[in-house]
Backbone as a ProteinNet text record, in pm:
[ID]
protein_1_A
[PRIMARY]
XXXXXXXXXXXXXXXXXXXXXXXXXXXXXXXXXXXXXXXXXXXXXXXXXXXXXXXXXXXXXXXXXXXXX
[TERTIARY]
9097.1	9013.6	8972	8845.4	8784.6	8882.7	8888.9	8976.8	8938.6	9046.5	8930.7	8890.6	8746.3	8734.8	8687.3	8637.5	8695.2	8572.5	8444.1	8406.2	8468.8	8558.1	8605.5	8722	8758.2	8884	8820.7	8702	8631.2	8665.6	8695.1	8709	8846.9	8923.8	9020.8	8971.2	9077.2	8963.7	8919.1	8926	8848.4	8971.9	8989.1	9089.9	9124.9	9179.1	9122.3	9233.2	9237.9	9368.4	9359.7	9453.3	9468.5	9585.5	9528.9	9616	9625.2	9779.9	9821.3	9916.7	9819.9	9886.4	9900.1	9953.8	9994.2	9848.3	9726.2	9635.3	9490	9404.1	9281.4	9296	9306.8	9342.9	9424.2	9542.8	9627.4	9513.5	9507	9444.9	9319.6	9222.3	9118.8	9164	9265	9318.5	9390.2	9428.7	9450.9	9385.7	9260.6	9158.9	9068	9073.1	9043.3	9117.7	9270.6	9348.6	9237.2	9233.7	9237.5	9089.6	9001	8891.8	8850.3	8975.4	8958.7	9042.5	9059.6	9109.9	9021	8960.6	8938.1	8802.5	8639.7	8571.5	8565.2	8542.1	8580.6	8439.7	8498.2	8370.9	8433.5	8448.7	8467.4	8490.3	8563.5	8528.2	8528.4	8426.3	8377.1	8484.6	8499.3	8617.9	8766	8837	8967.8	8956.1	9079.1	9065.5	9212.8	9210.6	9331.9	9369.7	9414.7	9540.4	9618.3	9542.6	9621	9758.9	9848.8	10007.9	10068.7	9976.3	10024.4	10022.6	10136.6	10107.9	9997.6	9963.9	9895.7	9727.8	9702.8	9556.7	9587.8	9441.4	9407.6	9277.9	9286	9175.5	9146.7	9075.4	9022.2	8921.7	8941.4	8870.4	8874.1	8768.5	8753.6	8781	8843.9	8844	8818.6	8754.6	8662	8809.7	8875.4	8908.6	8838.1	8750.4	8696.4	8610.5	8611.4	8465.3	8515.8	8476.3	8538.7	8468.1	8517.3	8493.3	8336.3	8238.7	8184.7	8196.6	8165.9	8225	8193.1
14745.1	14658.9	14538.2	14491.6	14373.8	14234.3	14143.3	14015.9	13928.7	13875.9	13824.4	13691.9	13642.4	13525.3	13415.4	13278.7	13168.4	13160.9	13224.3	13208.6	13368.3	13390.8	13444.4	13394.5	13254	13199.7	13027.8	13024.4	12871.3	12774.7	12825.7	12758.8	12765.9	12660.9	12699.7	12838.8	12892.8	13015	13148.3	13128.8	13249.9	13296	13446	13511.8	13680.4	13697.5	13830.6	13897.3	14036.5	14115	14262.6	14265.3	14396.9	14497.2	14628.9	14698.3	14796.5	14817.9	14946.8	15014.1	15194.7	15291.1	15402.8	15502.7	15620.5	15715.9	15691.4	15714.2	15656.3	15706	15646.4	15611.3	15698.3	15735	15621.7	15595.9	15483.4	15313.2	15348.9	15215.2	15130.8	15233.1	15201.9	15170.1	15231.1	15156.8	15052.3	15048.9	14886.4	14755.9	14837.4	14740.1	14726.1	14839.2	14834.3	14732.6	14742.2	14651.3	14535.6	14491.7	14329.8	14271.3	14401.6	14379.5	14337.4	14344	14361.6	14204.9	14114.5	14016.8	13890.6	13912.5	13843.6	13901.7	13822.1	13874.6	13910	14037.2	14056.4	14121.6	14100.6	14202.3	14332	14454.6	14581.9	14656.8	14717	14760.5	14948.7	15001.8	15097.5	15220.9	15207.6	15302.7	15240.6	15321.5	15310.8	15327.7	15265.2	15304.7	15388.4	15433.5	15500.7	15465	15373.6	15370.2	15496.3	15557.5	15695.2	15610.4	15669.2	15691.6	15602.4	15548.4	15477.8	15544.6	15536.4	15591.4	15547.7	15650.5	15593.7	15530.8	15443.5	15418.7	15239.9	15193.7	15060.1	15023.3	14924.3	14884.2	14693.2	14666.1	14540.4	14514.9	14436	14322.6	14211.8	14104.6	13936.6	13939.1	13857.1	13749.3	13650.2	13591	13463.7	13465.4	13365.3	13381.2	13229.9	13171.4	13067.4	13119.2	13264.5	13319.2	13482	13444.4	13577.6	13675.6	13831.4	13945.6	13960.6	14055.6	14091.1	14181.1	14185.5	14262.3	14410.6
7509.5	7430	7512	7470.5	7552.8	7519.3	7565.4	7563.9	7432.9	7358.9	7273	7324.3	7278.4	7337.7	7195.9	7235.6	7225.8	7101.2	7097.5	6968.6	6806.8	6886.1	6733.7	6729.8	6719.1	6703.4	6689.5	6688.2	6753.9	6623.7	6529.4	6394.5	6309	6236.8	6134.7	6040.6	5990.8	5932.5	5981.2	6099.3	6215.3	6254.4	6193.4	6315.6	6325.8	6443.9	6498.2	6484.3	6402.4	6381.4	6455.6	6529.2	6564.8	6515.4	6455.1	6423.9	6503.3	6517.2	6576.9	6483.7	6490.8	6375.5	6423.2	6391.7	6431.8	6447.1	6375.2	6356.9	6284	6292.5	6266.2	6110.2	6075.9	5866.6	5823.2	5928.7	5883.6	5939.3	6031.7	6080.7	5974.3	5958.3	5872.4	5719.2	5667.2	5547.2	5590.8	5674.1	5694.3	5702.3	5746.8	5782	5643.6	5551.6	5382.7	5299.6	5317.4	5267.6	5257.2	5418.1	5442.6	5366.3	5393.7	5337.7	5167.7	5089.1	5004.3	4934.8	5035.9	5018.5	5107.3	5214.3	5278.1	5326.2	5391.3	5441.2	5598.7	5621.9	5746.1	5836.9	5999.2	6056.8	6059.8	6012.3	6037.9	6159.5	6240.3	6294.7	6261.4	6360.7	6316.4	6397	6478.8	6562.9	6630	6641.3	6680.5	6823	6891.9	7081	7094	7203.2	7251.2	7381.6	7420.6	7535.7	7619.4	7694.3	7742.3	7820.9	7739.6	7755	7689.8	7600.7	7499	7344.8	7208.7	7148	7039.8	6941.4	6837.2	6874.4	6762	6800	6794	6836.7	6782.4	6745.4	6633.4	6585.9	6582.8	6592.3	6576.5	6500.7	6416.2	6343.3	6303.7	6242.2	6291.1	6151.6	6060.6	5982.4	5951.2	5823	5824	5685.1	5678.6	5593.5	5537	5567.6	5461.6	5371.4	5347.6	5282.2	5182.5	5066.7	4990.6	5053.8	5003.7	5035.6	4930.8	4991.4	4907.6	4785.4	4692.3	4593.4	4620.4
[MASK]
+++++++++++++++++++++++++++++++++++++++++++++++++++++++++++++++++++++

């Protein structure tokens, strides 16, 4: 995954979660969870780390801003 940098963190409020899951199925409900509390940027695919297990996902959090309904 790319590094995170300094404008998705530039604000109180702003912050960047990475999940690591055994799989995509698990990851993306995770990333549903959060969505459903907080507005988020999505991300659309999972990465894989060869020789690492499982997947990862990233997405940004605004938590100054509800979710859309």
């Amino acid at each position: 995954m790319k590094p995170i940098n300094d404008g998705h963190v530039a604000e109180p409020g702003l912050a960047v979660v990475e999940v690591a899951a055994a799989d995509d199925e698990t990851a993306f409900a995770v990333q549903k969870l959060l969505a459903t509390r907080w507005a988020i940027a999505p991300a659309d695919r999972t990465t894989h780390e060869p020789g690492e297990p499982g997947v990862r996902l990233r997405c940004h959090l605004d938590l100054r801003q509800q979710p859309a309904p």
